[in-house]
VOVEX-278325 format. One record per residue (C-alpha): x, y, z; residue in three letters. Coordinates in pm, whole numbers, padded with zeros to 5 digits, always signed. Example, Ala and Ser with C-alpha at 12.3 -4.5 7.8 and 13.67 -1.06 7.14 Angstrom:
<vogus>
+01230-00450+00780ala;+01367-00106+00714ser;
</vogus>
This chain:
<vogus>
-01656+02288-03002unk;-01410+02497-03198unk;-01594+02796-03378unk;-01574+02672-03757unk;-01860+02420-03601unk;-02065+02625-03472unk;-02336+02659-03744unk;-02696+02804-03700unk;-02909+02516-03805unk;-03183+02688-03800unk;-03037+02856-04126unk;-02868+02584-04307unk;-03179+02468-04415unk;-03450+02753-04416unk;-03679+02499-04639unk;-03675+02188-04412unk;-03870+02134-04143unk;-03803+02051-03805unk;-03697+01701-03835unk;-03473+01760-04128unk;-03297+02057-03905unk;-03283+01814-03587unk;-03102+01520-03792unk;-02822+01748-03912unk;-02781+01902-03530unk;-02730+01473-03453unk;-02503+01475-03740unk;-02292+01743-03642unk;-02325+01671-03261unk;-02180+01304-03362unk;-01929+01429-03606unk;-01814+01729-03292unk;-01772+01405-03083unk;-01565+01199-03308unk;-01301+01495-03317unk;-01291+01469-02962unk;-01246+01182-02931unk;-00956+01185-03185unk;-00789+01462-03049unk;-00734+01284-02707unk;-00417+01365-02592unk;-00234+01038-02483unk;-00102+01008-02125unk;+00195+00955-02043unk;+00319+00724-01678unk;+00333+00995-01506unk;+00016+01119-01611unk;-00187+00798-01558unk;+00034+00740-01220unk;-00129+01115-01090unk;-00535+00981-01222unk;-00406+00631-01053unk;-00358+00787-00685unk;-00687+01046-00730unk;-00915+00809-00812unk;-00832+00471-00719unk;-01063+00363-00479unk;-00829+00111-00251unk;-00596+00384-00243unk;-00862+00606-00057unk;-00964+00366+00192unk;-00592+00249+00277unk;-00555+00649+00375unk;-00897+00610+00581unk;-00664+00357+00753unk;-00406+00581+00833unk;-00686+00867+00979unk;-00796+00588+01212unk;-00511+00546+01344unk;-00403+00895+01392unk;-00694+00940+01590unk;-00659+00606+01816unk;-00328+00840+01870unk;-00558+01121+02037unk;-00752+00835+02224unk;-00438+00663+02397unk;-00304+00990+02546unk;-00604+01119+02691unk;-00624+01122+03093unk;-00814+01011+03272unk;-01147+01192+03417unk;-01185+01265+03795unk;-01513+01089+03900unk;-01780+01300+04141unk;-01962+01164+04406unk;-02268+01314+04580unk;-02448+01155+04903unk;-02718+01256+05107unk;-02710+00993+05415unk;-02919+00918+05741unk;-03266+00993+05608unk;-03514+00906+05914unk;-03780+00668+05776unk;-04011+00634+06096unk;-04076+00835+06411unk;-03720+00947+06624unk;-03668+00624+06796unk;-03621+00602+07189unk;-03854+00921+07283unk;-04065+00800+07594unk;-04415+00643+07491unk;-04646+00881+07398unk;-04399+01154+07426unk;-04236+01099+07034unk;-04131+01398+06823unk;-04289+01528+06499unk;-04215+01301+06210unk;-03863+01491+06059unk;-03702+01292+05798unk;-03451+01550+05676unk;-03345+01665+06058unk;-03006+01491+06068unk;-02956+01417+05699unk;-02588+01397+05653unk;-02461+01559+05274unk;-02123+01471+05133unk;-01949+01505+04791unk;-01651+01384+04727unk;-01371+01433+04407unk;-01182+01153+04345unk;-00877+01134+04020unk;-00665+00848+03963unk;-00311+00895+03873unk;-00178+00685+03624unk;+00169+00590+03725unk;+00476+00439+03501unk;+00420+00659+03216unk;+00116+00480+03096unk;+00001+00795+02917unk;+00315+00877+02701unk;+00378+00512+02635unk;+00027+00447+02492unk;+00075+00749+02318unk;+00414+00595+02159unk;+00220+00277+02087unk;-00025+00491+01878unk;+00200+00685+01670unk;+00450+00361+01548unk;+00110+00155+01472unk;+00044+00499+01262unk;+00382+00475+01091unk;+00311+00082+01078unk;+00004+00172+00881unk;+00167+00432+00667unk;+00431+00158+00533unk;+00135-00071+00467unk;-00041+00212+00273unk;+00311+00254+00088unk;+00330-00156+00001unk;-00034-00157-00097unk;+00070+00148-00341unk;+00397-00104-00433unk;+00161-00345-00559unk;-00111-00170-00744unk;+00158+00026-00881unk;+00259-00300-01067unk;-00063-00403-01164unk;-00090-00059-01335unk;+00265-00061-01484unk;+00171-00428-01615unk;-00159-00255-01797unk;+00028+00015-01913unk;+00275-00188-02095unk;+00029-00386-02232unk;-00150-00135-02396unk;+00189-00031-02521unk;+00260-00377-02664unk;-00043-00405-02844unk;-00011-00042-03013unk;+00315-00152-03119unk;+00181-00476-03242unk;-00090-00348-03465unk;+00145-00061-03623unk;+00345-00370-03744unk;+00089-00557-03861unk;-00054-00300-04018unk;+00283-00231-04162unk;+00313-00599-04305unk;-00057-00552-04432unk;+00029-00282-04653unk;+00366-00427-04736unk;+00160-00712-04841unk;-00081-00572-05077unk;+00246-00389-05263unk;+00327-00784-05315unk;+00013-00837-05437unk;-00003-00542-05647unk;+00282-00607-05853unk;+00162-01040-05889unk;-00127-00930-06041unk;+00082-00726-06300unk;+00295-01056-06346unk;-00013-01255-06344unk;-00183-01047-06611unk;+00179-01039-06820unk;+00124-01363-06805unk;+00451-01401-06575unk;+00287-01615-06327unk;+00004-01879-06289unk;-00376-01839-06177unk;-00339-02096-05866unk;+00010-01887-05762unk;-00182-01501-05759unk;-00472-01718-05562unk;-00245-01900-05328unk;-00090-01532-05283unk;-00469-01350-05233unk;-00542-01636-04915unk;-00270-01569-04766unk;-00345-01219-04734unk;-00630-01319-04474unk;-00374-01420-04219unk;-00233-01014-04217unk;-00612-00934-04210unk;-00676-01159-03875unk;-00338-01017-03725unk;-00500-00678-03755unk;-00816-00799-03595unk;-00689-00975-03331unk;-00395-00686-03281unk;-00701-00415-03236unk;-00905-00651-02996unk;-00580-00686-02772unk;-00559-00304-02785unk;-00906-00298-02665unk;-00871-00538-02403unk;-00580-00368-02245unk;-00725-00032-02237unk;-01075-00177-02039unk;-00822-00368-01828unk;-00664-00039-01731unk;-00944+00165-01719unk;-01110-00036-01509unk;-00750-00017-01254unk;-00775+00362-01286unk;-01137+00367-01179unk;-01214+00571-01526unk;-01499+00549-01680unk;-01438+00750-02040unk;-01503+00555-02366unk;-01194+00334-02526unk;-01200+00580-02770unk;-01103+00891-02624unk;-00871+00678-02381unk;-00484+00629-02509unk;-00142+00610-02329unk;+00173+00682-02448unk;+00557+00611-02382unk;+00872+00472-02507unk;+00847+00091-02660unk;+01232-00007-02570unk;+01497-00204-02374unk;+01789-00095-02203unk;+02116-00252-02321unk;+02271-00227-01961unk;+02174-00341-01660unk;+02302-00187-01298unk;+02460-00485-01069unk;+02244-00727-00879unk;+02388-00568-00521unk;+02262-00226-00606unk;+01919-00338-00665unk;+01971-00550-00289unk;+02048-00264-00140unk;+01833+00014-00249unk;+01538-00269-00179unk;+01648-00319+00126unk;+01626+00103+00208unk;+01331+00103+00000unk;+01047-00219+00063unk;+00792-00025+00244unk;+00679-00383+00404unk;+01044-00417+00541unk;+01033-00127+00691unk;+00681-00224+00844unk;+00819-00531+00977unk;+01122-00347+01158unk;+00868-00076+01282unk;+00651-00377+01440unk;+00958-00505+01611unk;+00980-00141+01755unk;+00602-00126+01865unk;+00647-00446+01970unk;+00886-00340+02235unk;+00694-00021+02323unk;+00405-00241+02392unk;+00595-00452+02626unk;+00755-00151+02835unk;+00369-00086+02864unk;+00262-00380+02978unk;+00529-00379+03226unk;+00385-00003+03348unk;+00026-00162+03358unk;+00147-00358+03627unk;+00195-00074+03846unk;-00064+00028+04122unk;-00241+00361+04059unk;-00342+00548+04329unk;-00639+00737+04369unk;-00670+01049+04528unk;-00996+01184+04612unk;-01101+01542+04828unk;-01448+01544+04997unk;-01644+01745+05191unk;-01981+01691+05424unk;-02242+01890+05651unk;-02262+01662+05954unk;-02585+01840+06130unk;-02554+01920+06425unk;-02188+01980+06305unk;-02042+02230+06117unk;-01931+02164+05759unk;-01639+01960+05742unk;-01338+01898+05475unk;-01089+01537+05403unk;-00843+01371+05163unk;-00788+01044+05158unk;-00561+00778+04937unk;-00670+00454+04741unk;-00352+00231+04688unk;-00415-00087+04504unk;-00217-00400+04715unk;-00029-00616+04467unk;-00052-00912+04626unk;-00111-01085+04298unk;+00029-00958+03972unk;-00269-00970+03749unk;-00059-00860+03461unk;+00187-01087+03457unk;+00049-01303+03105unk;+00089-00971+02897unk;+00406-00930+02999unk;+00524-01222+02883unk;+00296-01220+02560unk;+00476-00888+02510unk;+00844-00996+02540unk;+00735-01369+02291unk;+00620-01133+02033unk;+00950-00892+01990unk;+01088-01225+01952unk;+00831-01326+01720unk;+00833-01016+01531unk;+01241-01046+01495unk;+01177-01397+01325unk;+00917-01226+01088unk;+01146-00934+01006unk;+01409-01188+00906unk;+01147-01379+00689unk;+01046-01067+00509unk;+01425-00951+00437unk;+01517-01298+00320unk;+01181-01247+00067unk;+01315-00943-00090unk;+01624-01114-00178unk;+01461-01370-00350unk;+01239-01127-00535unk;+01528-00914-00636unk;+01750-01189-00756unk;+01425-01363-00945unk;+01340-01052-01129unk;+01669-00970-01187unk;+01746-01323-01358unk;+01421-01262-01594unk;+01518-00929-01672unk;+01858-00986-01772unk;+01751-01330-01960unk;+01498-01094-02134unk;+01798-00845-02223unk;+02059-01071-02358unk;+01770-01148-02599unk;+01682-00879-02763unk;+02026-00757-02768unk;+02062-01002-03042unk;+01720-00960-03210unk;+01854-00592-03238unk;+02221-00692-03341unk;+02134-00962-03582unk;+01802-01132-03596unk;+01585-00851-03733unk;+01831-00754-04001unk;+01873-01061-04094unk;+01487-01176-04159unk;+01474-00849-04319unk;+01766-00891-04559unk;+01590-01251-04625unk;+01265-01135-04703unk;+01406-00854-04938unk;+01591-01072-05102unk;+01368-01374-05130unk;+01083-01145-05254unk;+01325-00984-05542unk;+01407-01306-05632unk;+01061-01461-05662unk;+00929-01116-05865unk;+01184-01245-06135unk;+01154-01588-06092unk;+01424-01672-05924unk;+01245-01798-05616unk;+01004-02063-05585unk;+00671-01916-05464unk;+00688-02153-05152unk;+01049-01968-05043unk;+00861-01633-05065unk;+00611-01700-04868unk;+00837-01882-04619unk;+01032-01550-04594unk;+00723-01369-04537unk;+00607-01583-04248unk;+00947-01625-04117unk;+00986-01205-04113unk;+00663-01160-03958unk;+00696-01371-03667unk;+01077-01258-03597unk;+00905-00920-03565unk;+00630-01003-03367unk;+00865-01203-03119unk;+01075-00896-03057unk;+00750-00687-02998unk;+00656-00949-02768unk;+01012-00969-02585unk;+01018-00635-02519unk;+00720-00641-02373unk;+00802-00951-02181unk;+01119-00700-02072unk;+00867-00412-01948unk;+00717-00638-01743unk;+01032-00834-01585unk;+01152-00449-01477unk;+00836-00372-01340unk;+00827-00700-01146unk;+01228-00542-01021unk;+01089-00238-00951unk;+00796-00451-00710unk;+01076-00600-00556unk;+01300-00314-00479unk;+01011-00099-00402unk;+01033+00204-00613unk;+01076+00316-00994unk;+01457+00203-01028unk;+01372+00097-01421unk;+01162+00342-01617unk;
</vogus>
C-alpha cells in the first residue's frame, strides 16, 4: 500500500468506537484493493507465453514424460549381475552304510560333507548393451518432439484466447466510442426538439435507439469477461478478472511471405515430423537389436569346493546356449514390418503438414485481401456517409430514417473489421500450428 494510505485509524476517529474505526479500516482495505487492481500492469505474449510454460499443468507432466524416459535410458544399459551359488552336499542322514553288523560307526552327518560355491556372469554378446542403450536415448528424443507438439498445440489454444481477449477490448472501445458519439446526437435533437426543429415521436424514435449502443456495451464487456476466464483458466491462474488484462497490437499485416517458405520452414520445424522420422530411426535400432537378441550368450562361471578327504579344489567351466531353434525369429521380422510401417506413417504425417500449411495459408490470405479494402475504402467510406448523412439530417436535409440507416450501417462496417481482424489473428495462429513455430506475430 503506497504511504499516502497508510492512516492510523485508531486516530481518524478518536470519538468512535470500535465498530465505527473497524468499518473505515474495510473501507480503506477495499478502496487499497481497487487500486490494485487498477494498476495491473497488462501482459504482453511474451509475458503470458513465460506464466503459460510455469504453470500449465500438462506442460509439467509431458516433462515427467521425458524424466521417465531418461531413466529407462539408465535401465537398458545396465549389465548384467553375476549370480552366486553356495552348496553344502553329501550330508549322511543314517548310520555309515556297509560297516559289518554290530560293528557301525558313530552317527557323523557332517564327516564327508562336500562345500562348493560357485560365480557364474553371463556375457551379453552382439552389443545388446549399447544398442538398448541407443533404443533408450531416440525413444527420449521421440518423447522430447512429442513434448514440443503438445507445446505446438496448447500454444494455439493460448494464442486463440489471447486474441480473443484482444478482440473484445477492441470491440467495447468502439462501442463505447459509438455510445458517446451517440448521446452528442442526442444532445443536439433535444436542442432541435425544444427549438421546435423536430417532432416528439422523431427525439423518441432517436432515445430507443440508443438502447441498442447500451446492449453492445453489455454484451461487448461480457465477451471481455468470458475471454479472460477462458484464458485464465488455460494459464492455470487463479487471480480475479479484475486485476487480470493482456495487451498487444490489434492489426493485420498487408504482406504475406510465399506459400513455399511457410512449406519449408514447417517441414524443418513440425516437432511431430520430426517424431515420426526419429521413430523410423528407433525403429531400425530396435531391429539391429532384435537381430543381437538372437545371439547365444555364454555364461562363464568360476567355482571352488572342499572335497573331504580331499584338499580344496578350484574350476571354470562354459554355458553355451545351442541354437537349434531360433526363438527370436518373430521379432525380427516384427522389427523389419515396422521400419516399413513407420516409413508409411512418416509419409502420412509430411503429406498432413502440407495440407495444414496450404489451408491456413488460403484463410489467412482470404482474411488479408479483406481488410486491405476495409482499410483502403470501406471504413472511410461509412464514415464519410455517416458524417454526412448526420449533417444533413441536423438541418433537415435528411430524412430521419437515412440517419439512422447511416448510423447502423457505420456501426456494423466497424464492428466487421474488428471482427476480421480478429478472424486474421486467428488464421495466423492456425499457420503458425501448422508450421510449428511463431512465423506470424
Amino acid at each position: 500500500m503506497d504511504a499516502a494510505l497508510r492512516i492510523n485509524i485508531w486516530n481518524v476517529c478518536p470519538h468512535r468506537g470500535l465498530p465505527h474505526r473497524l468499518a473505515l479500516f474495510v473501507a480503506l482495505f477495499s478502496f487499497a484493493q481497487s487500486l490494485v487492481f487498477a494498476q495491473a500492469k497488462p501482459l504482453t505474449w511474451q509475458e503470458v507465453k513465460d506464466k503459460f510454460a510455469a504453470a500449465n499443468p500438462n506442460l509439467k507432466a509431458g516433462q515427467l514424460n521425458i524424466d521417465e524416459s531418461k531413466a529407462n535410458e539408465i535401465t537398458a544399459f545396465l549389465r548384467p549381475n553375476p549370480s552366486l551359488s553356495l552348496t553344502n552336499d553329501q550330508i549322511t542322514l543314517g548310520r555309515m552304510l556297509g560297516a559289518p553288523p554290530g560293528q557301525s560307526g558313530p552317527y557323523r552327518p557332517l564327516a564327508n560333507m562336500l562345500q562348493s560355491a560357485s560365480v557364474a556372469y553371463l556375457y551379453e554378446r552382439g552389443n545388446k548393451r549399447e544398442l538398448r542403450k541407443e533404443s533408450a536415448v531416440k525413444a527420449t528424443a521421440i518423447a522430447e518432439s512429442q513434448q514440443a507438439d503438445l507445446v505446438r498445440n496448447l500454444l494455439f489454444n493460448l494464442r486463440a484466447a489471447f486474441v480473443q481477449v484482444l478482440q473484445s477490448k477492441a470491440v467495447l472501445k468502439l462501442v463505447k466510442e459509438n455510445l458517446e458519439y451517440y448521446e452528442k446526437v442526442l444532445t443536439l435533437s433535444q436542442q432541435r426538439y425544444d427549438a421546435g426543429d423536430i417532432a416528439k415521436v422523431d427525439l423518441d424514435r432517436l432515445q430507443l435507439q440508443k438502447i441498442q449502443y447500451e446492449s453492445d456495451i453489455q454484451n461487448a464487456e461480457t465477451n471481455l469477461r468470458t475471454a479472460k476466464i477462458q484464458m485464465l483458466a488455460i494459464l492455470n491462474d487463479r487471480s480475479p478478472i479484475e486485476s487480470f488484462d493482456v495487451d498487444g497490437a490489434y492489426d493485420f499485416s498487408e504482406t504475406i511471405q510465399p506459400l513455399d517458405d511457410f512449406h519449408k520452414a514447417a517441414i524443418e520445424a513440425r516437432p511431430d515430423l520430426r517424431a515420426a522420422i526419429q521413430t523410423i530411426e528407433k525403429a531400425k535400432t530396435d531391429h539391429q537389436l532384435a537381430i543381437a537378441n538372437g545371439t547365444a550368450d555364454p555364461t562363464f562361471s568360476v567355482d571352488m569346493g572342499r572335497n573331504p578327504p580331499l584338499s580344496l579344489y578350484i574350476g571354470a567351466g562354459v554355458n553355451i546356449p545351442l541354437r537349434v531353434f531360433d526363438k527370436n525369429q518373430g521379432e525380427k521380422l516384427r522389427t523389419l514390418l515396422d521400419i516399413t510401417r513407420n516409413e508409411r506413417l512418416r509419409e502420412a504425417a509430411e503429406a498432413q503438414v502440407y495440407s495444414d500449411v496450404d489451408s491456413a495459408y488460403v484463410n489467412l490470405s482470404s482474411n488479408s485481401v479483406l481488410l486491405r479494402r476495409f482499410k483502403a475504402q470501406y471504413l472511410d467510406q461509412a464514415l464519410k456517409v455517416r458524417d454526412t448523412i448526420a449533417f444533413a439530417y441536423q438541418r433537415g436535409g435528411a430524412s430521419l430514417l437515412d440517419f439512422l440507416n447511416a448510423q447502423n450501417d457505420y456501426r456494423a462496417t466497424q464492428l466487421n473489421y474488428l471482427n476480421l481482424i480478429g478472424s486474421y489473428m486467428t488464421a495466423a495462429s492456425q499457420l503458425n500450428l501448422a508450421v510449428g513455430r511463431e512465423i506470424l506475430q
